[in-house]
C-alpha positions as a printed NumPy array, in Angstrom:
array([[ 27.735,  23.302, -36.339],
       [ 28.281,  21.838, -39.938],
       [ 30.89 ,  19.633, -41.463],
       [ 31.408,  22.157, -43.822],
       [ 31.681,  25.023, -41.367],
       [ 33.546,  27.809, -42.856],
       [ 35.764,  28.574, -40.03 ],
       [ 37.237,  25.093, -40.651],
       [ 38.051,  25.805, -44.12 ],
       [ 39.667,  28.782, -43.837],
       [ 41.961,  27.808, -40.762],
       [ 42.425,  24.694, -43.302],
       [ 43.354,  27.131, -46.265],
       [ 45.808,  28.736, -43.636],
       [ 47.764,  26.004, -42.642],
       [ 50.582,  27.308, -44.67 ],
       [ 50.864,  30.521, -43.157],
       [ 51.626,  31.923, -39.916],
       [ 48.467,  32.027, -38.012],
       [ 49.696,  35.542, -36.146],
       [ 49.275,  36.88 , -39.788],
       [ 46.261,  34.93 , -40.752],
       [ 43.123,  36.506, -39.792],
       [ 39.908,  34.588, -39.653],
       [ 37.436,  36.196, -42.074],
       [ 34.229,  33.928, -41.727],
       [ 32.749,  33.103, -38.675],
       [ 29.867,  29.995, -38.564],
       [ 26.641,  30.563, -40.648],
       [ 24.736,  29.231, -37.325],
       [ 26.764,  31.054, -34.328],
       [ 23.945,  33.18 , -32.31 ],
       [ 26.469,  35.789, -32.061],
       [ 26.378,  38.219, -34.881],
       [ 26.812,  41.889, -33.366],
       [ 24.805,  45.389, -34.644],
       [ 26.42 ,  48.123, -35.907],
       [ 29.377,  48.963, -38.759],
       [ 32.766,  47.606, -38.694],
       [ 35.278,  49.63 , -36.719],
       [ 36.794,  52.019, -39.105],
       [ 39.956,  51.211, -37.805],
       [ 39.98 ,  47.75 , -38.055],
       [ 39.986,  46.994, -41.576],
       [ 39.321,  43.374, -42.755],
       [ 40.296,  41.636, -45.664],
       [ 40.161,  43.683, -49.376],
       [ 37.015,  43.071, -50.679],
       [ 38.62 ,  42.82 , -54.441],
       [ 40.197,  39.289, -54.996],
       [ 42.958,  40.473, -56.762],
       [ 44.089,  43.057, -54.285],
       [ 43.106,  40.332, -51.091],
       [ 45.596,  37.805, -53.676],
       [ 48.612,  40.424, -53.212],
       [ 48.461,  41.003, -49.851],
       [ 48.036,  37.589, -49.041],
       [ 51.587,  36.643, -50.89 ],
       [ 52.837,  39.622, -48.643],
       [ 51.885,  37.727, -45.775],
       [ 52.97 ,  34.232, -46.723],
       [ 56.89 ,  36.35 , -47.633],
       [ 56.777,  37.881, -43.841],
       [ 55.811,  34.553, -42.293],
       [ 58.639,  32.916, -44.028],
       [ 60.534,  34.737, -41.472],
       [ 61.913,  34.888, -37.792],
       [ 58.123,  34.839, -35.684],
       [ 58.088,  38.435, -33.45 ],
       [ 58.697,  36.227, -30.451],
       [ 61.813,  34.944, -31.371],
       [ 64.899,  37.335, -31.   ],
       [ 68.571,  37.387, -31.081],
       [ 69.457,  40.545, -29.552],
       [ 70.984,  42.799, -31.851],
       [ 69.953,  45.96 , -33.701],
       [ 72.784,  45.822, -36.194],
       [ 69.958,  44.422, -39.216],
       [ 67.693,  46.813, -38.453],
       [ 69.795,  49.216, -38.53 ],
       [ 72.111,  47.825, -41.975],
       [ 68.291,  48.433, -43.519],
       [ 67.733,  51.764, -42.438],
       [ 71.156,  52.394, -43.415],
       [ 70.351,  51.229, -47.35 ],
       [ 67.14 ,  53.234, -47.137],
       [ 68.855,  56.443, -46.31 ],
       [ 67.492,  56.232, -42.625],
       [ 63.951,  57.402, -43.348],
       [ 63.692,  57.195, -39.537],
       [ 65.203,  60.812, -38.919],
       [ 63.393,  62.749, -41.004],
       [ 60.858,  63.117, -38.252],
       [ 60.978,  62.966, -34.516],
       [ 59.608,  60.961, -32.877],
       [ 57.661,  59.684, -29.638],
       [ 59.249,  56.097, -28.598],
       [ 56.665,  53.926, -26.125],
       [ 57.572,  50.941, -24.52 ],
       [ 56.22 ,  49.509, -21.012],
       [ 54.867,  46.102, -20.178],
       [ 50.723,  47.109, -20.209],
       [ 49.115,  50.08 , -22.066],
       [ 51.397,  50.765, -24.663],
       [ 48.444,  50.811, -27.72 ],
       [ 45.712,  52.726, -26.031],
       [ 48.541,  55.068, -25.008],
       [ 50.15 ,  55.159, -28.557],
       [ 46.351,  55.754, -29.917],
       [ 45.66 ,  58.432, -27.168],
       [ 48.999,  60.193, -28.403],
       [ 48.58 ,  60.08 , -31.87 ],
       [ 44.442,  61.706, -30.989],
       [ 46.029,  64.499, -29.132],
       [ 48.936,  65.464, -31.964],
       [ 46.322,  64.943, -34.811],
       [ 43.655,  67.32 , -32.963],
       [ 46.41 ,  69.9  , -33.222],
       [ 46.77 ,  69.383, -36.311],
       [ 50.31 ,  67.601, -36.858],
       [ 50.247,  64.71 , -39.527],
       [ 51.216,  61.333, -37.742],
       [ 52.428,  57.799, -38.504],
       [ 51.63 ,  55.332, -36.082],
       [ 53.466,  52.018, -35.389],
       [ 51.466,  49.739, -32.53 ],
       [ 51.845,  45.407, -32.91 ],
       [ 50.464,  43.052, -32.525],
       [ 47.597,  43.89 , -34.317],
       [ 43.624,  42.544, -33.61 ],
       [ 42.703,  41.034, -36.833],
       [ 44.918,  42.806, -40.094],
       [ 48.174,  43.202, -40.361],
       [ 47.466,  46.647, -41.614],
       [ 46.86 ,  48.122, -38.833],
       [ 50.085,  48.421, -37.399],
       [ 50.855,  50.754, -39.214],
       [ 48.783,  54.094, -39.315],
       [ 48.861,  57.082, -40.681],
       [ 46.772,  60.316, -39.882],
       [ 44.584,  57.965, -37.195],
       [ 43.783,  55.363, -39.952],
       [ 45.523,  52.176, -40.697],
       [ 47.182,  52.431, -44.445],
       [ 45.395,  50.806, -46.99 ],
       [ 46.263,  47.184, -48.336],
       [ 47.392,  48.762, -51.735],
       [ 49.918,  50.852, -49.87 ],
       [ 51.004,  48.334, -46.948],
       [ 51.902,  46.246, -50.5  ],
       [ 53.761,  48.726, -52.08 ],
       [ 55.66 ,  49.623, -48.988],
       [ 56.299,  46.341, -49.069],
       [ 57.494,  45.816, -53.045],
       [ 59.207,  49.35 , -52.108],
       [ 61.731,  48.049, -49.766],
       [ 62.059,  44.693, -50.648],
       [ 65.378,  44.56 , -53.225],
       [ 67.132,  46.541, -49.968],
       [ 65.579,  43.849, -47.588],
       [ 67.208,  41.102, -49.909],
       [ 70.53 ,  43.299, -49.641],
       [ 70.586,  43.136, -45.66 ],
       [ 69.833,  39.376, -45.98 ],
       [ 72.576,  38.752, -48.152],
       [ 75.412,  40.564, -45.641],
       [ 73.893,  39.482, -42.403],
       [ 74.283,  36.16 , -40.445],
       [ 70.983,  35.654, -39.7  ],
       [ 68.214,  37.285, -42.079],
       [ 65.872,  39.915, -41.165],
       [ 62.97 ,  38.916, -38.983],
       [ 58.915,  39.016, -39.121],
       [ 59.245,  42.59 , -36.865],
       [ 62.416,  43.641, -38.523],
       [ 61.081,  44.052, -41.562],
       [ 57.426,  45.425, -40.887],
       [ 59.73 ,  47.944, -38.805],
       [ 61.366,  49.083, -41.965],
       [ 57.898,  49.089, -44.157],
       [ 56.498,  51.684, -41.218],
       [ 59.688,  54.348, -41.106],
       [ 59.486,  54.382, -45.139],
       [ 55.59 ,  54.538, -45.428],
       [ 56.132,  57.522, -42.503],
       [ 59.082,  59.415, -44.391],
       [ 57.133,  58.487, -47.479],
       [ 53.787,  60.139, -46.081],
       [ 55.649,  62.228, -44.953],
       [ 54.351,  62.373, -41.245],
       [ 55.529,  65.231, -38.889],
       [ 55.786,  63.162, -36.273],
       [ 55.992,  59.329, -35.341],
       [ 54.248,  57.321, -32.401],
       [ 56.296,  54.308, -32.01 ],
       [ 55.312,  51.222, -29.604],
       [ 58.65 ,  48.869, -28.804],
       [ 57.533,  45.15 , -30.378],
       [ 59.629,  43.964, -26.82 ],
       [ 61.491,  45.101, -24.494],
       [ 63.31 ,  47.914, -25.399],
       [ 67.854,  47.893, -26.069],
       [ 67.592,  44.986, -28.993],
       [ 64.06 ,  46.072, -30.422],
       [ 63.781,  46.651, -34.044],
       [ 61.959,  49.785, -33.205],
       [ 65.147,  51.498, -30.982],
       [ 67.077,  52.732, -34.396],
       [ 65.17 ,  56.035, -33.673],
       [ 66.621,  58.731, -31.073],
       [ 63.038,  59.723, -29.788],
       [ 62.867,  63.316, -28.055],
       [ 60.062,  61.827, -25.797],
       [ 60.379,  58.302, -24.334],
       [ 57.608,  57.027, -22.463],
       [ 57.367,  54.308, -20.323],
       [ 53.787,  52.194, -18.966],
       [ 53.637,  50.682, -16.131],
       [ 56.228,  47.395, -16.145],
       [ 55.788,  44.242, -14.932],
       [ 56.267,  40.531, -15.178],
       [ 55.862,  39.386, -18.834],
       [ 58.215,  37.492, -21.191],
       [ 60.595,  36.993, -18.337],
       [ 62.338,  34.35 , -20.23 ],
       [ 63.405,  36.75 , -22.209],
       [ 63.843,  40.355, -20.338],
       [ 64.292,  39.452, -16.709],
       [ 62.926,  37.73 , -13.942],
       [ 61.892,  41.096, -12.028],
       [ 60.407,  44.18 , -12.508],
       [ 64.073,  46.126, -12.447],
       [ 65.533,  43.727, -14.822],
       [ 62.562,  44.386, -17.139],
       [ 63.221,  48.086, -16.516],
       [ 67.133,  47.236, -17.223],
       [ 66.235,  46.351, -20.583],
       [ 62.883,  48.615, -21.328],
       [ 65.383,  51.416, -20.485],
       [ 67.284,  51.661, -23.459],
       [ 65.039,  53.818, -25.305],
       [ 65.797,  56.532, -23.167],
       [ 68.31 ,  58.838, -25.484],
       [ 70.808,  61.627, -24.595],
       [ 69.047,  64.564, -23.818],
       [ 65.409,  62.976, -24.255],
       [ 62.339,  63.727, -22.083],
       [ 61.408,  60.772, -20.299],
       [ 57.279,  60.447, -19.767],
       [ 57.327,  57.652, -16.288],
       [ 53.895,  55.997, -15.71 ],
       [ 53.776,  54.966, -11.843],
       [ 55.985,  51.833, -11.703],
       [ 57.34 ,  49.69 ,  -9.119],
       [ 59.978,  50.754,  -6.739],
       [ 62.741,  49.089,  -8.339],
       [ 61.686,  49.416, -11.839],
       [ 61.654,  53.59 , -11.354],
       [ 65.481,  53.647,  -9.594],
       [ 66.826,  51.653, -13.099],
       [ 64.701,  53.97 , -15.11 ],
       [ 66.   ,  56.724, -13.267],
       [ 69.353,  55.81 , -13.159],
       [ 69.312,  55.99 , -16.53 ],
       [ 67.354,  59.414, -16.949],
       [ 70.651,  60.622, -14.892],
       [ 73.401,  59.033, -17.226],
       [ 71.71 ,  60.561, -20.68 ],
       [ 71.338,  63.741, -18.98 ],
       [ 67.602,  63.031, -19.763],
       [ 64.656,  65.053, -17.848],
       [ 62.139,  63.225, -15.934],
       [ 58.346,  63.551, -15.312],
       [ 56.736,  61.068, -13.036],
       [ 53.301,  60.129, -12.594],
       [ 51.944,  60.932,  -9.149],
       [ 54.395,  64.007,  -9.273],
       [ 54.962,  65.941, -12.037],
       [ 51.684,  64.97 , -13.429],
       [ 48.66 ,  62.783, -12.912],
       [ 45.203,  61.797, -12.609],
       [ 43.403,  64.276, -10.217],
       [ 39.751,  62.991,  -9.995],
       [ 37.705,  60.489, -12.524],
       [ 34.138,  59.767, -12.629],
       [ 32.404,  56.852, -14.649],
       [ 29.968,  58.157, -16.941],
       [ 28.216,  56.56 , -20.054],
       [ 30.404,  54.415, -22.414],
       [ 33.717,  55.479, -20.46 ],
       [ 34.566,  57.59 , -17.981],
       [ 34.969,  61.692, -17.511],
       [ 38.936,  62.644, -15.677],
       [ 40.295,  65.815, -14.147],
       [ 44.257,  65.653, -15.515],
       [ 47.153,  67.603, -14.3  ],
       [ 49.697,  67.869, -16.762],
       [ 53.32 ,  69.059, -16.794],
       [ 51.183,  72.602, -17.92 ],
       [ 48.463,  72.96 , -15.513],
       [ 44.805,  71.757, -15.04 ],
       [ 42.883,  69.638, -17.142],
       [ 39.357,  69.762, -16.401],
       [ 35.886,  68.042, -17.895],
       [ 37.684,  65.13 , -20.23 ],
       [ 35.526,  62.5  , -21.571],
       [ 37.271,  59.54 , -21.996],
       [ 34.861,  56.979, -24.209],
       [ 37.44 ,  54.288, -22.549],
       [ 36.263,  51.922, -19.54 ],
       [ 38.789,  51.391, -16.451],
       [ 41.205,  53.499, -14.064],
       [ 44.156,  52.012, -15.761],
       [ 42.738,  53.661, -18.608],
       [ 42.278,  57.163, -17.166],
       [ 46.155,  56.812, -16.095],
       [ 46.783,  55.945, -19.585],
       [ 45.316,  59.51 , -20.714],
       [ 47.608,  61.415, -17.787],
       [ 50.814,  59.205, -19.269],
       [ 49.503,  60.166, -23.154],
       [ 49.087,  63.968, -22.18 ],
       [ 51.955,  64.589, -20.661],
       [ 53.749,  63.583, -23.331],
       [ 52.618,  65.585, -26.446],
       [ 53.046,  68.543, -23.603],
       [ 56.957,  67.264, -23.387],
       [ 56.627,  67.301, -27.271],
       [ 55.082,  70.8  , -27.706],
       [ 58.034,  71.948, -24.449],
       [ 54.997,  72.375, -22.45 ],
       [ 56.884,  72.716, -19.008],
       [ 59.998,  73.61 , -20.376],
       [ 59.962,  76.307, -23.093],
       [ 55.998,  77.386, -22.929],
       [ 54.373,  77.789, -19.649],
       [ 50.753,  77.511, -20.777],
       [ 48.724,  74.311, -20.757],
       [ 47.709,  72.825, -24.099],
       [ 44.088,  74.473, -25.666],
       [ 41.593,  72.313, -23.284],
       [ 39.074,  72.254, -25.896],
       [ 41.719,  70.829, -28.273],
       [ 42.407,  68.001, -25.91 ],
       [ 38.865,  67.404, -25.03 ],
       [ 37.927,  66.998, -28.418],
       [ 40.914,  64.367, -29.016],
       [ 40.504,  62.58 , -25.772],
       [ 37.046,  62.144, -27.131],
       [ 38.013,  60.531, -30.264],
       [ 40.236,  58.147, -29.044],
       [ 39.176,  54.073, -29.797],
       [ 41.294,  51.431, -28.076],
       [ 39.579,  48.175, -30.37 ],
       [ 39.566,  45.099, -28.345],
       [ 40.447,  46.879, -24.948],
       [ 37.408,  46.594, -22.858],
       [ 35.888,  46.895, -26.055],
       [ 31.475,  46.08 , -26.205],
       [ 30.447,  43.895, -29.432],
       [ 26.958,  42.406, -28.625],
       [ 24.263,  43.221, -26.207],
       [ 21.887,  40.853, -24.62 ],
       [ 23.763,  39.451, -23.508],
       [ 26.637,  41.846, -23.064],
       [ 30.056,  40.43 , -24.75 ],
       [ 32.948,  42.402, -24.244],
       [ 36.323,  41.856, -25.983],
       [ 39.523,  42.389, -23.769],
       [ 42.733,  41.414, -24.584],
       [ 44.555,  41.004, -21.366],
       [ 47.517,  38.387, -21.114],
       [ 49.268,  38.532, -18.423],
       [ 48.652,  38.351, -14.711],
       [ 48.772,  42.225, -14.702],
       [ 46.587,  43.136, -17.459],
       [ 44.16 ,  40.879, -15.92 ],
       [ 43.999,  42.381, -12.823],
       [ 43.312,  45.837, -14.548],
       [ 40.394,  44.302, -16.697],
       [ 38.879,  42.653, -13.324],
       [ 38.833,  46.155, -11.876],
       [ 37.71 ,  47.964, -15.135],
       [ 34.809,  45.287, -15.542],
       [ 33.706,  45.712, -12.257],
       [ 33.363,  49.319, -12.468],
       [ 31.684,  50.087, -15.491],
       [ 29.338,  46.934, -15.976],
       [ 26.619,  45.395, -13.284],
       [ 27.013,  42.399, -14.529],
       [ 25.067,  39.562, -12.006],
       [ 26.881,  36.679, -13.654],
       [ 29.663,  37.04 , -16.009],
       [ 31.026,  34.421, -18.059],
       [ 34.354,  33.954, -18.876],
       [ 35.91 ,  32.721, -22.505],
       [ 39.767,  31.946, -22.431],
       [ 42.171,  31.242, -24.911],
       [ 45.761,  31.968, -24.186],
       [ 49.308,  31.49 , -25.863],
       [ 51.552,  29.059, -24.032],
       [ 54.423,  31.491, -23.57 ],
       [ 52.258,  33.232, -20.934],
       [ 51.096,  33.247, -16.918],
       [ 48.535,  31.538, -17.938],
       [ 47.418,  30.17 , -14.33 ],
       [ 48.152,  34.336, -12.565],
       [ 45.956,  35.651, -15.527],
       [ 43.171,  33.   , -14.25 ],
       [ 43.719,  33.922, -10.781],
       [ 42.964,  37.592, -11.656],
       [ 40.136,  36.472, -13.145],
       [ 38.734,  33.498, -10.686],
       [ 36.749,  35.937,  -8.489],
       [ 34.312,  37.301, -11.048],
       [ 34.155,  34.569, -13.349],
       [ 30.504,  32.307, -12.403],
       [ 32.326,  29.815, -14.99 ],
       [ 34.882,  29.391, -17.323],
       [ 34.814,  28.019, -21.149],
       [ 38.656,  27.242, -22.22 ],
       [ 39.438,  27.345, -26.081],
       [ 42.403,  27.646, -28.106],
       [ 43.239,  30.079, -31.203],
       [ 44.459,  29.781, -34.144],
       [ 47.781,  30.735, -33.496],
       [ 51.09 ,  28.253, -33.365],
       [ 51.938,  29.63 , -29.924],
       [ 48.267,  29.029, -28.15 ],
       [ 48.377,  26.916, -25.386],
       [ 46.672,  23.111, -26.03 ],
       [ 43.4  ,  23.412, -24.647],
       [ 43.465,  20.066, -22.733],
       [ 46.263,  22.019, -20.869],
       [ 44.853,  25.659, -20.536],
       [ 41.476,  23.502, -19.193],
       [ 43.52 ,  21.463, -16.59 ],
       [ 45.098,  24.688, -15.085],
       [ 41.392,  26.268, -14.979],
       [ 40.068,  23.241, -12.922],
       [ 43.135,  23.572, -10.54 ],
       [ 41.876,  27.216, -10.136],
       [ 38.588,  27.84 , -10.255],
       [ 37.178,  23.754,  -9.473],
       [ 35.754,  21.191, -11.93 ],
       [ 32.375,  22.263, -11.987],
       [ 33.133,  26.098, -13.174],
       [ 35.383,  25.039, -16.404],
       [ 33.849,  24.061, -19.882],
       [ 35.929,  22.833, -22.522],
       [ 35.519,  23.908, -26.07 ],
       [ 38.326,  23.503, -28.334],
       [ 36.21 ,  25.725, -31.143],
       [ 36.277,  29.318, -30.496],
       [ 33.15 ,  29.429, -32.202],
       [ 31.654,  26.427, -29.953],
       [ 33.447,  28.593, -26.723],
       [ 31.464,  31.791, -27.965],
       [ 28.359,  29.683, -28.416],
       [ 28.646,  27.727, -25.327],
       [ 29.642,  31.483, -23.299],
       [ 26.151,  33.113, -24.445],
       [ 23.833,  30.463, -23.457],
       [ 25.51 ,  30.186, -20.121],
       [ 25.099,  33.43 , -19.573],
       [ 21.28 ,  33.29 , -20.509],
       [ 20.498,  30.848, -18.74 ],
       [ 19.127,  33.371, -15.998],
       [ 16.937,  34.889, -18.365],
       [ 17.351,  37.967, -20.732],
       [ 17.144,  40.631, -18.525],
       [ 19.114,  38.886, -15.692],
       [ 22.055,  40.913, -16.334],
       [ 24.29 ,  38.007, -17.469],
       [ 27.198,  38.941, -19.592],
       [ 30.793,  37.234, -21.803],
       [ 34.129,  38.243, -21.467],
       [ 36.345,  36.584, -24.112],
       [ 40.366,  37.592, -23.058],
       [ 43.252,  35.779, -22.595],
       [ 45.185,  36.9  , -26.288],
       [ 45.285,  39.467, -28.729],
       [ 44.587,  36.971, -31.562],
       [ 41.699,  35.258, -29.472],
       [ 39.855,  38.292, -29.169],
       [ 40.555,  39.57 , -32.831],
       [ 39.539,  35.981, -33.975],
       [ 36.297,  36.401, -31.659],
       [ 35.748,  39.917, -32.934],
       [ 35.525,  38.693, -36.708],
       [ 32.693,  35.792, -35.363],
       [ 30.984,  38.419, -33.549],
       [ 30.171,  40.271, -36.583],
       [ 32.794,  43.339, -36.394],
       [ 34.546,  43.062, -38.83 ]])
């Protein structure tokens, strides 16, 4: 590597900026890891005129200036003063609310597939996002463009200013982008909205809509500092999308995580459909860049669906996703007849889940996952395993410090022939010299590299996993954060 390595001077250029915002848009003129292919439509980088990249950028810089996602104080009453100044833009559409601890995006993205194939216009609201802030928010399957994220932005912001000036505490990060997504949907307008919870579920931003279909992925332990120290009090909180009279969409959850969700189905007089039950994943079979699943839904059989997704946690993600645009549509309830199969086919075949499981380089094989927790983990382990033959696989790691870090390197400890630690550019990624002393305690001294660089960690990943030759079947899997793999997915050339 240079001195004058341009991945230094941008994270330089950033310092003043919140790195969750701040997407890395050169990687190292001399990193062997440039990828083939197009950019992902769908994951847009930075505007290509200076002017327009300028404007955005100041955008950025205002929203950093406030309350980080992570930090909340748990109260909806700003949210909802804005939405209250903006002549709640959030009911002029219903709505499909998501929340859950894994699987929330590739669900929201699977949704949004199915109601665009039948021809519905959608808004989509998904965070965090992989490497622009424009992407969380979409409309008709496509994140909006940087000219209209800004004026979204320059749209709402004298009634933002308003809220700040009556509230105790101004209007956060995820507040605001909140508000930018309900106007830019009742601006489109949309005809229906696909809404992912930032956290949790009572206090988000996101629950000042009264969703007809709530939907809920499988929970389990994540920022138990804030929701609860167990599954049920996860649930306790995850729950409070769930409206009066609302069709609740359960993905198979653990025992005491379903009797809160229940529970609370019961007291809103809400209807139920549960995964394993009501609907589910018959039969799946992997097949070439994904998989090919056999679906009952709340209408019947669902036969011959090609799923370009890798992983059974992905293929229950599709059952979860189906079953509720049926509950949308009243498949089950008013209509007795299944959804058009060819309709869904076509969507489910559409569907892109960008750095889930997601292939950016060949020879060797990188793949991009952005598993966090001990959970998520575990269901990349078992998707890996299945889909790729890899003879010795080669782990890259940079996590944020708010995390299980040492459960999601347990999940991982089995498959990994070695580890390289690194550390993002984010404010809340964990000190490598401390993400690399938990790795020794796990997988031993002799399996952990150190590389402080992501680019140097992507570098030092690929020739380990050469070293057995080119057609040894060696292979990368860089995981551990969101912003590690969208930072890694800008080196590697996609984007």
């Amino acid at each position: 590597m240079t001195d004058s390595d341009p991945f230094d001077e941008i994270i330089e250029a950033e310092t003043d900026r919140d790195p969750d915002l701040a997407v890395i848009e050169a990687g190292s003129r001399t990193l062997r890891t440039q990828g083939t292919g197009a950019p992902q439509a769908d994951v847009p980088g930075r505007p290509e005129d200076p002017a327009l990249d300028k404007a955005l950028r100041e955008v950025e810089t205002e929203l950093a200036s406030r309350w980080g996602e992570t930090k909340l104080e748990p109260s909806v009453s700003r949210i909802a003063a804005l939405m209250d100044v903006l002549g709640d833009p959030q009911r002029s559409y219903p709505s499909i609310h998501i929340t859950g601890t894994n699987g929330k995006t590739s669900t929201a993205r699977m949704i949004e597939a199915l109601l665009g194939a039948f021809e519905l216009r959608t808004g989509r609201y998904t965070s965090p996002h992989v490497q622009s802030i424009t992407e969380r928010i979409s409309l008709d399957g496509a994140p909006i463009s940087a000219e209209r994220f800004i004026e979204t932005y320059e749209d709402i912001k004298p009634y933002v200013e308003m809220v700040d000036a009556q509230q105790e505490f101004r209007l956060s990060f995820f507040e605001v982008l909140t508000g930018m997504a309900y106007a830019a949907f009742a601006d489109a307008p949309v005809d229906v909205a696909v809404v992912e919870v930032g956290m949790g579920g009572t206090w988000d931003a996101t629950n000042v809509i009264d969703a007809a279909v709530a939907v809920v992925t499988p929970i389990d332990l994540d920022h138990t500092d804030r929701l609860g120290e167990t599954t049920g009090e996860i649930a306790t909180e995850k729950a409070g999308i769930v409206k009066q009279d609302a069709t609740v969409i359960l993905a198979q959850q653990p025992v005491d995580a379903a009797q809160v969700l229940l529970k609370k189905a019961v007291e809103v007089d809400a209807t139920v459909a549960r995964e394993g039950l009501e609907f589910g994943v018959v039969s799946r079979q992997v097949a070439v860049g994904g998989q090919v699943v056999n679906l009952r839904g709340l209408g019947g059989e669902y036969e011959e669906i090609y799923l370009p997704l890798h992983g059974p946690y992905q293929a229950h993600n599709a059952a979860v996703a189906l079953a509720a645009v049926e509950a949308f549509f009243g498949v089950g309830a008013q209509r007795p007849d299944p959804l058009a199969i060819d309709t869904v086919r076509k969507a489910f075949a559409s569907v892109t889940s960008p750095g889930r499981l997601e292939v950016v380089r060949r020879s060797p094989t990188v793949v991009l996952d952005a598993a966090h927790n001990p959970a998520g983990a575990r269901a990349t382990a078992e998707a890996v395993a299945e889909a790729f033959d890899f003879s010795r696989l080669i782990g890259v790691v940079g996590a944020s410090g708010d995390k299980n870090v040492r459960g999601l390197l347990e999940a991982f400890e089995p498959m990994f022939a070695e580890v390289v630690v690194t550390q993002n550019s984010s404010h809340r990624a964990m000190d490598v010299d401390e993400l690399a002393g938990i790795a020794v305690e796990v997988f031993g001294d002799e399996r952990v590299q150190v590389e402080p660089r992501l680019p140097d960690a992507l570098e030092a990943a690929i020739t380990l996993a050469e070293e057995d030759g080119e057609f040894a079947g060696g292979g990368v899997l860089v995981t551990g954060s969101v912003i590690t793999v969208g930072e890694a997915r800008l080196l590697l050339g996609r984007g």
